[in-house]
C-alpha positions as CSV (number, residue, x, y, z in Angstrom):
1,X,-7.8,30.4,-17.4
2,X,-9.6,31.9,-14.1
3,X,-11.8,29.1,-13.8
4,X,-9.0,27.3,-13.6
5,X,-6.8,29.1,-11.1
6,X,-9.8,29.1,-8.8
7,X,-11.2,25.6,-9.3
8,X,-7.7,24.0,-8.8
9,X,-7.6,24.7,-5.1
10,X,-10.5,23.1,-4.1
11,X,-9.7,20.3,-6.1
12,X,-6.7,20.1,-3.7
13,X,-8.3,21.0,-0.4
14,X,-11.1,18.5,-1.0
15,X,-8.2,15.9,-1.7
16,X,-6.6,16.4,1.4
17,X,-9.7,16.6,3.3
18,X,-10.2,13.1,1.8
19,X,-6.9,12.2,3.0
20,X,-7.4,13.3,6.3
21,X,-10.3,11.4,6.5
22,X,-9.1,8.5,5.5
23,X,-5.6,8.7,7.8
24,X,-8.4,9.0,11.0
25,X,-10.1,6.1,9.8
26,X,-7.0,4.2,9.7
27,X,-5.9,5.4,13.3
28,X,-9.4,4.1,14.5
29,X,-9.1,0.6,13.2
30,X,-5.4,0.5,14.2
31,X,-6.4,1.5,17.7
32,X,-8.9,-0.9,17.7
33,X,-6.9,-3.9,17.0
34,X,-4.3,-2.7,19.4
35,X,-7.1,-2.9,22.1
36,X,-8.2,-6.1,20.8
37,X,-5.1,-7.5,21.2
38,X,-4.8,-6.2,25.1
39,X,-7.8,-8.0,26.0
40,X,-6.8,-11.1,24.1
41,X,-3.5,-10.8,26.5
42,X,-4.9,-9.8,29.9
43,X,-8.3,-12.2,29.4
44,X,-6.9,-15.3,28.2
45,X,-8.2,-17.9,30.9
46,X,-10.6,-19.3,29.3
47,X,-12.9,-18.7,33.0
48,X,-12.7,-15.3,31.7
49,X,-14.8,-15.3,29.2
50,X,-17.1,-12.9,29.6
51,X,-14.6,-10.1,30.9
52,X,-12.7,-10.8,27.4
53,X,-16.4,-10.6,25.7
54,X,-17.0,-7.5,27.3
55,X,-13.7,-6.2,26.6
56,X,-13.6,-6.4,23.2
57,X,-17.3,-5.0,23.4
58,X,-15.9,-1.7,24.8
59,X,-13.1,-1.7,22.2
60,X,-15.8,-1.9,18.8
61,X,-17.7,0.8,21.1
62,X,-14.5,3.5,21.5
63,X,-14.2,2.6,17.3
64,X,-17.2,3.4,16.5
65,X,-17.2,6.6,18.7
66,X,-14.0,7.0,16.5
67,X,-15.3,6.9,13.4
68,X,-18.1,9.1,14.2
69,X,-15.5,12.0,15.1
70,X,-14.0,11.6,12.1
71,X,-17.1,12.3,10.0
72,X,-18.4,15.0,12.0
């Protein structure tokens, strides 16, 4: 019954760390199709190609840098 009582808690801390985890994951990707989207709207000559390329470029970048503060 002690086993219990103890191992139950970190049962439920680890499920809400996995939780957590998951809800900055999911603010990562919706940030990055937000700023997808605004380069899509403010690049959408088609002589700026490259600008919109380069755009969407830094918006994978601030994802990834995202992600990796939500594993550290």
């Amino acid at each position: 019954m002690t086993l219990r009582r103890s191992v139950l808690p970190l049962v439920l801390l680890g499920a809400s760390s996995v939780l957590v985890w998951a809800g900055c994951i999911f603010d990562c990707k919706d940030n990055y199709d937000s700023e997808v989207d605004s380069c899509k709207l403010l690049y959408d000559d088609p002589d700026e190609a490259d600008d919109l390329q380069q755009c969407i470029q830094n918006a994978k970048d601030e994802y990834q840098s995202c992600v990796e503060e939500c594993t550290s």
